[in-house]
Structures are given as C-alpha cells and as structure tokens.
MOPAC internal coordinates of N, CA, C and O (Angstrom, degrees):
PM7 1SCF
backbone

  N    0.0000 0     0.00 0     0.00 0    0    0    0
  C    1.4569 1     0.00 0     0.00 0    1    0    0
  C    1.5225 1   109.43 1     0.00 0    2    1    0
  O    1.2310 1   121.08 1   -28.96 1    3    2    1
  N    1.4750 1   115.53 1   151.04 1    3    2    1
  C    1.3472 1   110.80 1  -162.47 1    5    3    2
  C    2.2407 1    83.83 1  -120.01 1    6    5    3
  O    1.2310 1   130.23 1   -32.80 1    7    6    5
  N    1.2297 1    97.87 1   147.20 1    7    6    5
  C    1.7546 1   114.64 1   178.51 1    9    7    6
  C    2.0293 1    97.99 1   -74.77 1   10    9    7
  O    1.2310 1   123.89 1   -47.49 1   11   10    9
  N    0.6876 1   110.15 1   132.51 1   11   10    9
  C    1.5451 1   109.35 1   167.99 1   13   11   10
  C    1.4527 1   103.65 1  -131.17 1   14   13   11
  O    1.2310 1   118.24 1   -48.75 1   15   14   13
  N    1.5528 1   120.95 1   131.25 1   15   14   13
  C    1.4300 1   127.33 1   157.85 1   17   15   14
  C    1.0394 1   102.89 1   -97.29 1   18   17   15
  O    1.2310 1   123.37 1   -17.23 1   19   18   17
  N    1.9222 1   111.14 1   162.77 1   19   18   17
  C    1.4735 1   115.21 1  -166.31 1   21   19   18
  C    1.1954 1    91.20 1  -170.43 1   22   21   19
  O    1.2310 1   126.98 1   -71.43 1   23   22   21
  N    1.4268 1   104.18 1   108.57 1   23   22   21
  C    1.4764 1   130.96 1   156.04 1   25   23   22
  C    1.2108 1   123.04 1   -79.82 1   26   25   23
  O    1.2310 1   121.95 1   -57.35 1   27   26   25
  N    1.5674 1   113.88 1   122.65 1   27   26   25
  C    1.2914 1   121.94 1  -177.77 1   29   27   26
  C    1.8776 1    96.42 1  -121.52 1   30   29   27
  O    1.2310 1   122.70 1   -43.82 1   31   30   29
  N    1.4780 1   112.42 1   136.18 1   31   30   29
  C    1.3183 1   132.12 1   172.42 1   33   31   30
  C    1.8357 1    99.01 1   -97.16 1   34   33   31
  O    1.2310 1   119.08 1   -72.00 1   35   34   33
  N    1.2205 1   119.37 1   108.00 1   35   34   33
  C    1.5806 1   127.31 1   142.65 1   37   35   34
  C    1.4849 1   125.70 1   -17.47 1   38   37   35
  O    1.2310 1   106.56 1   -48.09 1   39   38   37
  N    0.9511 1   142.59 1   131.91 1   39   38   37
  C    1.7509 1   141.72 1   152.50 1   41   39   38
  C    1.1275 1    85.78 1  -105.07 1   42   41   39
  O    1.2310 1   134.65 1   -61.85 1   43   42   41
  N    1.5518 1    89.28 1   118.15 1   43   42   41
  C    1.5260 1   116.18 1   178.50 1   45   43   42
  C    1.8830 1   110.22 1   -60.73 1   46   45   43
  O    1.2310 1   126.45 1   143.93 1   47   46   45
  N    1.2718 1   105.21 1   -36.07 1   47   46   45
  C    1.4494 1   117.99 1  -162.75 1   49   47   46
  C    2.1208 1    91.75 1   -61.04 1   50   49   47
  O    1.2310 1   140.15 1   -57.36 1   51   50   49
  N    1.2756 1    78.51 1   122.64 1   51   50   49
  C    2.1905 1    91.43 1   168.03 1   53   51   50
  C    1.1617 1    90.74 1    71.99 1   54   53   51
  O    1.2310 1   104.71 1   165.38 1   55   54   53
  N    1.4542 1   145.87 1   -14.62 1   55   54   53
  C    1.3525 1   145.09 1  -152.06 1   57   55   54
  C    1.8686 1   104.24 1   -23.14 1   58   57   55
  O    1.2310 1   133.59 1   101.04 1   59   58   57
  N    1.5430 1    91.34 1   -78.96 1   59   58   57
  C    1.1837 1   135.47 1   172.71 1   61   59   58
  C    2.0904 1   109.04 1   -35.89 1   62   61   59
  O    1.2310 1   125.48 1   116.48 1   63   62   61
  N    1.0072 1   107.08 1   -63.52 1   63   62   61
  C    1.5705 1   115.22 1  -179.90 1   65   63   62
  C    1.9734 1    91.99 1   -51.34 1   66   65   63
  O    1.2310 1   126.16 1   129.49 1   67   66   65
  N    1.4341 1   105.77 1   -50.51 1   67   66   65
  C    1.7531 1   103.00 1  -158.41 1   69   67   66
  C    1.6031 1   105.62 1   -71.16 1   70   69   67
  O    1.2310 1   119.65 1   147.30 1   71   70   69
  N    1.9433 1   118.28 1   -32.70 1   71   70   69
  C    1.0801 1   105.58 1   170.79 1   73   71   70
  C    1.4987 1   108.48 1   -53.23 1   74   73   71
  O    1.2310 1   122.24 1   107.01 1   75   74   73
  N    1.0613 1   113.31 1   -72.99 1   75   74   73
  C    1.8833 1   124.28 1  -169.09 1   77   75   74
  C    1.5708 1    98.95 1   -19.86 1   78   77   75
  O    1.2310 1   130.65 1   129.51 1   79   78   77
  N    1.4574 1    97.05 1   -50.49 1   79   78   77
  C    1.7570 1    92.73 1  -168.96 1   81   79   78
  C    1.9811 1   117.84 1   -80.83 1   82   81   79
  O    1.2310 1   133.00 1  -162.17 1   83   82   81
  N    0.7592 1    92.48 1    17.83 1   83   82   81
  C    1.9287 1    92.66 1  -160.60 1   85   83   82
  C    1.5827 1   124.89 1  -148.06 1   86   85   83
  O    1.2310 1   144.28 1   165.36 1   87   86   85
  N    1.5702 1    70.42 1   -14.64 1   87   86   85
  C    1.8958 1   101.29 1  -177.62 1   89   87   86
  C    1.9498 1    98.92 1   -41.48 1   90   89   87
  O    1.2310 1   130.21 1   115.02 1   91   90   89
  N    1.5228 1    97.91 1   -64.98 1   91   90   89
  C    2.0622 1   102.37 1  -179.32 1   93   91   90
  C    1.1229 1   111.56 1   -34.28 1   94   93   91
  O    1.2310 1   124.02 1   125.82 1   95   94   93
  N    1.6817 1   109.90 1   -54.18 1   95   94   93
  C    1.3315 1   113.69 1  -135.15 1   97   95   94
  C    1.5251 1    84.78 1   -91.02 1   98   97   95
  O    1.2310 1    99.20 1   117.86 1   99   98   97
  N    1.3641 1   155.05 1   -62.14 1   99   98   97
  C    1.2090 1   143.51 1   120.96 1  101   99   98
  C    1.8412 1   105.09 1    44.23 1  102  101   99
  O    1.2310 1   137.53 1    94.60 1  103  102  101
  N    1.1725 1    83.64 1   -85.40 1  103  102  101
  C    1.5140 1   104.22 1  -149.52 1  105  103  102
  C    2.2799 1    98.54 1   -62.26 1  106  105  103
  O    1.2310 1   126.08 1   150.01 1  107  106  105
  N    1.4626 1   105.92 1   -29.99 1  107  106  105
  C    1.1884 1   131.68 1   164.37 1  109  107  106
  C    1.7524 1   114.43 1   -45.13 1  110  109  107
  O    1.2310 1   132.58 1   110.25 1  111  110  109
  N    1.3265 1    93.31 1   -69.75 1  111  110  109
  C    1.2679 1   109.11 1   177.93 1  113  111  110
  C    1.9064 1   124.26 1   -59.50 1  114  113  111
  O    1.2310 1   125.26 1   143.87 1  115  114  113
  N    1.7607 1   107.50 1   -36.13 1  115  114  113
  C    0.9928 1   104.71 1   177.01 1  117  115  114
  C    2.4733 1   102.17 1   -67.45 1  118  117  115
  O    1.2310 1   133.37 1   153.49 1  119  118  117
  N    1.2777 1    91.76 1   -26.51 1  119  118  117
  C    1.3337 1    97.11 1  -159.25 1  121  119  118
  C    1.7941 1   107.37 1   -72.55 1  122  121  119
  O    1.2310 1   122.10 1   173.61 1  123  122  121
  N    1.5407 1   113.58 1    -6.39 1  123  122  121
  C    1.3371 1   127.02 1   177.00 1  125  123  122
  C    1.5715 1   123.85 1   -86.11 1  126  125  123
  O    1.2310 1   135.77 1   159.21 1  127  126  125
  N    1.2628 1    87.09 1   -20.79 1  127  126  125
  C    1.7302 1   108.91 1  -150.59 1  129  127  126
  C    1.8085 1    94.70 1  -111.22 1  130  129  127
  O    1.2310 1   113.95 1   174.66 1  131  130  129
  N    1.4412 1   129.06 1    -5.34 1  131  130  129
  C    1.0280 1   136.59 1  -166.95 1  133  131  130
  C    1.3712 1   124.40 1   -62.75 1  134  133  131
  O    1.2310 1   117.96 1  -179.67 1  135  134  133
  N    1.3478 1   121.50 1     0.33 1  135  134  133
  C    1.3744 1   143.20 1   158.44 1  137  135  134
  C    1.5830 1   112.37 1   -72.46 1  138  137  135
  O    1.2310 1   119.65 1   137.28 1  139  138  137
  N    1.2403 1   118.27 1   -42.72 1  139  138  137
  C    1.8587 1   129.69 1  -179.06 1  141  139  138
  C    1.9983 1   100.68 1   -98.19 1  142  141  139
  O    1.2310 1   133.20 1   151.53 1  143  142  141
  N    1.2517 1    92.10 1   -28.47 1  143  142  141
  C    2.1117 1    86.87 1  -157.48 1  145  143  142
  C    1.6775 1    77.35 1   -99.87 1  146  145  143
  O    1.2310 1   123.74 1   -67.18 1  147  146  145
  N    1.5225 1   110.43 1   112.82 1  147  146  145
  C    1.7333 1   116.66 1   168.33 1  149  147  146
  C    1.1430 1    95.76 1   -66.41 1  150  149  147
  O    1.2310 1   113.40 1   112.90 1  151  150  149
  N    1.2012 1   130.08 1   -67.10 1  151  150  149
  C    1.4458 1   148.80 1  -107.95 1  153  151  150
  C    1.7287 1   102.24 1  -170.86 1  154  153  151
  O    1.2310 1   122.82 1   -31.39 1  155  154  153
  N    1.6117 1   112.20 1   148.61 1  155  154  153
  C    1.4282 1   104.51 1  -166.31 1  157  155  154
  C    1.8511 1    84.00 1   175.84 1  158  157  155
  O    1.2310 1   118.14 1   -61.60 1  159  158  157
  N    1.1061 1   121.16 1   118.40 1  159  158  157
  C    1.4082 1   149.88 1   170.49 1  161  159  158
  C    1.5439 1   135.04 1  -155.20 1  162  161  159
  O    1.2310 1   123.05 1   -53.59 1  163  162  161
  N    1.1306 1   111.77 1   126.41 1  163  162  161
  C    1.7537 1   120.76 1   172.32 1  165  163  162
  C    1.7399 1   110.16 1   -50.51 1  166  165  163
  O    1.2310 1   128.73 1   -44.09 1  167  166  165
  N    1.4334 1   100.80 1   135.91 1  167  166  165
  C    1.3041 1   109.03 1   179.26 1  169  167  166
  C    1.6623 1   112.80 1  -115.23 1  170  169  167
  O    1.2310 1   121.85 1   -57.07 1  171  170  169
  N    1.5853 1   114.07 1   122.93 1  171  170  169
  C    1.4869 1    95.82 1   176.53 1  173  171  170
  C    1.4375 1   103.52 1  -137.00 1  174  173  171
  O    1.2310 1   130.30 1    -6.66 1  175  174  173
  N    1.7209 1    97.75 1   173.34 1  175  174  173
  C    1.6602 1   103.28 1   174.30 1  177  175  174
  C    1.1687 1   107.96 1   -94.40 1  178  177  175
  O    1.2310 1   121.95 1     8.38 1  179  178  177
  N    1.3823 1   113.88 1  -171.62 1  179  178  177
  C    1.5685 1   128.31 1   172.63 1  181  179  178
  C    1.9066 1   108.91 1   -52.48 1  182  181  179
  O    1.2310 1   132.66 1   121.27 1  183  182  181
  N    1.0739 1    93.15 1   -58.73 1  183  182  181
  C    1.6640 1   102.68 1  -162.75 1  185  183  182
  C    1.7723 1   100.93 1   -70.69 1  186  185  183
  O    1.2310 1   119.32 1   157.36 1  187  186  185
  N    1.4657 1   118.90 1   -22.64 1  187  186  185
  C    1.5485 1   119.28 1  -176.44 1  189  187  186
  C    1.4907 1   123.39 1  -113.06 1  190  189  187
  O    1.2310 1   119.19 1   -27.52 1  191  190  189
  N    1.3073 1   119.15 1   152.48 1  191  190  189
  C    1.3752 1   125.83 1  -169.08 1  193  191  190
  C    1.6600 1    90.14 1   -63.56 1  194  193  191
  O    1.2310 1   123.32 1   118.85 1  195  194  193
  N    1.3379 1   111.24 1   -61.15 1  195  194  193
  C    0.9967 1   118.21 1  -163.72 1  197  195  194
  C    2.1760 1   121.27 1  -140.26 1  198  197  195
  O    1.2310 1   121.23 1   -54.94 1  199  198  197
  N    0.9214 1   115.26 1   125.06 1  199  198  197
  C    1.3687 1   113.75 1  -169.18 1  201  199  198
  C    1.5950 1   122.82 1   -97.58 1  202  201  199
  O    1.2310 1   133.04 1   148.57 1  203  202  201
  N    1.4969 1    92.40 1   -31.43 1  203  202  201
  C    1.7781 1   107.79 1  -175.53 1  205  203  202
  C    1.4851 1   104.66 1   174.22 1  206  205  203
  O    1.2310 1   136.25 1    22.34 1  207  206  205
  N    1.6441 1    86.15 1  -157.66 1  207  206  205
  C    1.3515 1   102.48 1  -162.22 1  209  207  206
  C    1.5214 1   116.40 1  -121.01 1  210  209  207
  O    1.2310 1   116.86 1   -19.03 1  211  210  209
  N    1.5595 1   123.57 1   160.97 1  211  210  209
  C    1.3591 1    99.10 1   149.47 1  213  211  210
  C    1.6759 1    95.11 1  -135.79 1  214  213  211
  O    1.2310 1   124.61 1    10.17 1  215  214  213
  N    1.3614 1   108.76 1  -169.83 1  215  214  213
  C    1.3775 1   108.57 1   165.73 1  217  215  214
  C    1.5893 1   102.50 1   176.30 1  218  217  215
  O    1.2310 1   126.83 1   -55.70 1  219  218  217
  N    1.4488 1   104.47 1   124.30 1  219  218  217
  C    1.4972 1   119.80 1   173.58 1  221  219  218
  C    1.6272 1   111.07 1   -71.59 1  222  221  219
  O    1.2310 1   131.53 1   -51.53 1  223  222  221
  N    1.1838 1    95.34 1   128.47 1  223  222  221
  C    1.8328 1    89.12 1  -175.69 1  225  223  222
  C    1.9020 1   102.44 1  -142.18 1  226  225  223
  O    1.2310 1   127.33 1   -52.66 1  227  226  225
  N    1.1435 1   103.51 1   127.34 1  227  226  225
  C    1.8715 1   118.83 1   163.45 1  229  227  226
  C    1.3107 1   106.96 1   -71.19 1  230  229  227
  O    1.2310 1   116.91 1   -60.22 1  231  230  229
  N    1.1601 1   123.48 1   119.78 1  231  230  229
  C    1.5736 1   105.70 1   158.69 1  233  231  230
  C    1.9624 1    87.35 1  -171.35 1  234  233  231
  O    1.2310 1   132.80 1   -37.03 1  235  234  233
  N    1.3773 1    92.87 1   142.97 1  235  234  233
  C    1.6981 1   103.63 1   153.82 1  237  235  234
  C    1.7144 1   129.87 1    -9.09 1  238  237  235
  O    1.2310 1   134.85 1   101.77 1  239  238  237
  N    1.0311 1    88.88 1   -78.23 1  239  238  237
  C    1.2004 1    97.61 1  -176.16 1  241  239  238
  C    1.6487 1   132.70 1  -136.79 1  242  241  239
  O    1.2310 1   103.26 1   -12.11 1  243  242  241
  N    1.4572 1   148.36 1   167.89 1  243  242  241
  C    1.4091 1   147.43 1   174.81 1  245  243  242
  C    1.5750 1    92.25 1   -47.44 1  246  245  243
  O    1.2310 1   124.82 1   108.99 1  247  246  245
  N    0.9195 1   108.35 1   -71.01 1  247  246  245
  C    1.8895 1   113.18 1  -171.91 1  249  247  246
  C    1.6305 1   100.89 1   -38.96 1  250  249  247
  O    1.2310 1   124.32 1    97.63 1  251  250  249
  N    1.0436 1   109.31 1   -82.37 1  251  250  249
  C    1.8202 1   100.07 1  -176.51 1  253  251  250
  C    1.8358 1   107.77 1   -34.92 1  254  253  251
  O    1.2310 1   113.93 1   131.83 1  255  254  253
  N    1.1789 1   129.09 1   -48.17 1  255  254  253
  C    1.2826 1   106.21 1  -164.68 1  257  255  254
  C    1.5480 1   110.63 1   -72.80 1  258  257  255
  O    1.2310 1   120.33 1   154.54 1  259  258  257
  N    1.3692 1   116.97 1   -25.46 1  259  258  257
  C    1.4216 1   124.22 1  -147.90 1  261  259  258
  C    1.8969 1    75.12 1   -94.30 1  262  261  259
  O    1.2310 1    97.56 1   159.69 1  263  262  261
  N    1.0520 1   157.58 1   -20.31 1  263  262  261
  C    1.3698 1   151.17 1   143.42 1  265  263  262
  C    1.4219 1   113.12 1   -43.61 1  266  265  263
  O    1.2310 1   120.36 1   129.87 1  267  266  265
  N    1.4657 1   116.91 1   -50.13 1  267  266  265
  C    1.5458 1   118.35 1   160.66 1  269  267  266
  C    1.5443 1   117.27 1   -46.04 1  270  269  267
  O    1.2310 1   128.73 1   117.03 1  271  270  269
  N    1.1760 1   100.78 1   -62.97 1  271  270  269
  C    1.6792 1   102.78 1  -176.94 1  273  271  270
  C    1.1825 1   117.59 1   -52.59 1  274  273  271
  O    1.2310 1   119.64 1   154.39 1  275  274  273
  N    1.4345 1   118.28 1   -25.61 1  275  274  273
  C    1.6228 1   119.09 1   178.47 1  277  275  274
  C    1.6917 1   125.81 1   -85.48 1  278  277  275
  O    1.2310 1   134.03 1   158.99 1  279  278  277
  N    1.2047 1    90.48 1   -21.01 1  279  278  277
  C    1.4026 1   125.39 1  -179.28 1  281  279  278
  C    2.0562 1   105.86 1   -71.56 1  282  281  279
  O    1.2310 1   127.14 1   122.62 1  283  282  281
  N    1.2408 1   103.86 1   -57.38 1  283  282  281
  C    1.4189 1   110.06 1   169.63 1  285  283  282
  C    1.7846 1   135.78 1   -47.89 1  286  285  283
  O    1.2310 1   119.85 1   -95.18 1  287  286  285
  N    1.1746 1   117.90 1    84.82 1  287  286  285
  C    1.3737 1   121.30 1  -156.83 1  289  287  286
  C    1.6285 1   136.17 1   -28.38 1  290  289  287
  O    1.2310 1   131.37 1   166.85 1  291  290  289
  N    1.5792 1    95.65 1   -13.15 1  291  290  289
  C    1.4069 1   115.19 1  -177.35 1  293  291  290
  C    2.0883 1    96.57 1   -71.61 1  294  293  291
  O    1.2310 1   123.68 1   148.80 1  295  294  293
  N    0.9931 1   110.55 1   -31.20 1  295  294  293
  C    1.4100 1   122.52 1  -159.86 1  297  295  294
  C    1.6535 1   105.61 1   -70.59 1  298  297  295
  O    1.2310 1   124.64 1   107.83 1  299  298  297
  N    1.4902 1   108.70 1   -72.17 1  299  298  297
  C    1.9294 1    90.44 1   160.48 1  301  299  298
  C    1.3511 1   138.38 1   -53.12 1  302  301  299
  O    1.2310 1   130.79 1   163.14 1  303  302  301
  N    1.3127 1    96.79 1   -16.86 1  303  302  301
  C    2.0827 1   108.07 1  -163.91 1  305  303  302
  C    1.6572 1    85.65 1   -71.68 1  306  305  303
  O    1.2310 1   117.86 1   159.15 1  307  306  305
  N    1.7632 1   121.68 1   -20.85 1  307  306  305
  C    1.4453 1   103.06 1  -161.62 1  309  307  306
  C    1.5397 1   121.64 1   102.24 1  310  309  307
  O    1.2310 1   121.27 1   179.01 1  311  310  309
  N    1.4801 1   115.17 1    -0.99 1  311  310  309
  C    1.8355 1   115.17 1  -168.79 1  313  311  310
  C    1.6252 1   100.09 1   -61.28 1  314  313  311
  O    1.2310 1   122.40 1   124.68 1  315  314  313
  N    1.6463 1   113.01 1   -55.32 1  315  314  313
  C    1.0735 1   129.35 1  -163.03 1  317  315  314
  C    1.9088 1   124.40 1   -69.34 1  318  317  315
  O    1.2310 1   124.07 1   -60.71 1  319  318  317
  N    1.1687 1   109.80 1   119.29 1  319  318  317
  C    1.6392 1    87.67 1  -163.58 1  321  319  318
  C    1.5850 1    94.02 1  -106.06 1  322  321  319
  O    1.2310 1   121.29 1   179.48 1  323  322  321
  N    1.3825 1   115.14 1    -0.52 1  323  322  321
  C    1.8149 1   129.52 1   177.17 1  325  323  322
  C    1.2092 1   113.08 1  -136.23 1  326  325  323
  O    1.2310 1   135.53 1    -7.80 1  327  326  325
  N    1.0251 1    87.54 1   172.20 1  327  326  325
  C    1.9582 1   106.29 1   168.11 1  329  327  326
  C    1.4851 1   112.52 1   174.28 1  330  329  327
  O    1.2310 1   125.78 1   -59.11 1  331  330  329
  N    1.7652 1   106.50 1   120.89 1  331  330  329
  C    1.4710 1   102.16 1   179.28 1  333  331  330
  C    1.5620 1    90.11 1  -122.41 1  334  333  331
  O    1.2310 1   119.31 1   -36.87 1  335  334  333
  N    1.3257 1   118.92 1   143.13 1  335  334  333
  C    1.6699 1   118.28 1   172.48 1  337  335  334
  C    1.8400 1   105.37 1  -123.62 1  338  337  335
  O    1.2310 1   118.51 1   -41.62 1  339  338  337
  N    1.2024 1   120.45 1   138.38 1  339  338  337
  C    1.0048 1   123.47 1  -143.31 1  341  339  338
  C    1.5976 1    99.77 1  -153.14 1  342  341  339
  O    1.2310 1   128.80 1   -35.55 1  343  342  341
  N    1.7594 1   100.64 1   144.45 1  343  342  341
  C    1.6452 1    81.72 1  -166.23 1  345  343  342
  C    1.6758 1   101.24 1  -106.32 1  346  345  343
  O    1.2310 1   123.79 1   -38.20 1  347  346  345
  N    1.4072 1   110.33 1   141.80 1  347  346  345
  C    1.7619 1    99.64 1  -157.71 1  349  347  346
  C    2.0031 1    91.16 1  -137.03 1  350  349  347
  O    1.2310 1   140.46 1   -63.73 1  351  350  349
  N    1.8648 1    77.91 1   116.27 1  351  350  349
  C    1.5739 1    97.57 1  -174.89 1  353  351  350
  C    1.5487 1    96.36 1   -89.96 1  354  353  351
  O    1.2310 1   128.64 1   -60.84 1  355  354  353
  N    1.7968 1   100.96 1   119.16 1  355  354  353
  C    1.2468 1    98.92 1   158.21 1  357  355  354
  C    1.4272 1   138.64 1  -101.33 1  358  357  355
  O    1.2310 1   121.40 1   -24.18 1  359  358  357
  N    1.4779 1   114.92 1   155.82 1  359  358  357
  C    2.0143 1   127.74 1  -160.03 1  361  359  358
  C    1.1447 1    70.01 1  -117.72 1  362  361  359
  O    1.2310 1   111.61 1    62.76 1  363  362  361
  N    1.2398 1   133.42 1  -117.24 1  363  362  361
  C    0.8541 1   151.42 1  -120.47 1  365  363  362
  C    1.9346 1   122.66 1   -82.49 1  366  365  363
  O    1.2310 1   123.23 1   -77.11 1  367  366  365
  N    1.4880 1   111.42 1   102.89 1  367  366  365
  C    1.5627 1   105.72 1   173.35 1  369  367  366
  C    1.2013 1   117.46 1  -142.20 1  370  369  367
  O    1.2310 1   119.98 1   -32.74 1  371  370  369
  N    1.5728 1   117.64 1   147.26 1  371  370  369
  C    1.4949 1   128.57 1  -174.63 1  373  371  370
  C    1.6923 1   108.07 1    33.95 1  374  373  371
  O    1.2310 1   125.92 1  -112.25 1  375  374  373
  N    1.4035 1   106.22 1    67.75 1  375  374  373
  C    1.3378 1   118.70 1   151.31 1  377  375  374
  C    2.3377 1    91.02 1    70.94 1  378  377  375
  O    1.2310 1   120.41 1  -162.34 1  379  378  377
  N    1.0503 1   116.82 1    17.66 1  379  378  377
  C    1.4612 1   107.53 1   165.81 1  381  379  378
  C    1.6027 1   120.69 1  -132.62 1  382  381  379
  O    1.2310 1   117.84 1   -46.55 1  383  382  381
  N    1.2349 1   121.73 1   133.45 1  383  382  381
  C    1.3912 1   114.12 1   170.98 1  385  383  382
  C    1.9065 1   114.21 1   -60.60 1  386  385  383
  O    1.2310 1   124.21 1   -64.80 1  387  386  385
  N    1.2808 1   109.52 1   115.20 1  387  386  385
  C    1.9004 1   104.09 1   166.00 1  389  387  386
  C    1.3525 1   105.04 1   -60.51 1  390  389  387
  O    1.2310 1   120.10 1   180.00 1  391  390  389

C-alpha cells in the first residue's frame, strides 16, 4: 500500500452553513473508511476558522483515493473548491529515520 496525503482548499463561500450541515455525516464517513483515511484534520490560517483539509490515506492507487474524496459528503455539498492528492514517502517518524 502506498501513504497518500491530500490537500483539500475550502470555498469559503457557505463554507460555514455546509459544515453545520454535513459536519455528522462527514464525520460518519471519515469513521467508515478508517482502514484507508489514517488521519484526517481541518487546516486553518491566522485570519480563518478554518481553510481546508488534510488527510493521510493507504490505498493502491491515485484513483482509489480520488474515489474516496468524492465519496466524502463534504465533496457534493460544494465545501471543497480543490484537491491535490499526492504520494508522500515517509523517512522520517516518531523521532526515527525509516
């Protein structure tokens, strides 16, 4: 299995209205998928509640995750105005070189 990170950028526009509404089902979906989604947290700047996303994901291949990402309810409602998935070899964890 290959690690994929995946940055998702927010559209700010309704941002806020679509979390409120999707936030469960969201939070559902990451909790189904918890075999592929390691890891999965909101990313923000100084000036914003909230900016995006990230989420560590195992899976085969670009195609399987980018099926995940579509799959995740935030994704039709409109939250997401990006998405780059990227395959990220890790060296370095909990204080040891791999």
């Amino acid at each position: 299995m290959t690690l994929f990170a995946v940055l998702f950028e927010d559209d700010p526009q309704n941002a806020a209205a679509i979390r409120k509404e999707y936030l469960p089902r969201h939070f559902a979906f990451l909790e189904a998928n918890a075999a592929s989604i390691r890891a999965a947290g909101p990313l923000s700047r100084e000036s914003d509640a909230f900016a995006g996303g990230l989420w560590l994901v195992e899976a085969q291949t670009t195609d399987d995750v980018d099926r995940l990402v579509k799959e995740d309810p935030f994704w039709p409602a409109g939250l997401r105005k990006s998405v780059q998935i990227l395959r990220w070899n890790r060296v370095f964890a909990e204080g040891v070189l791999l």
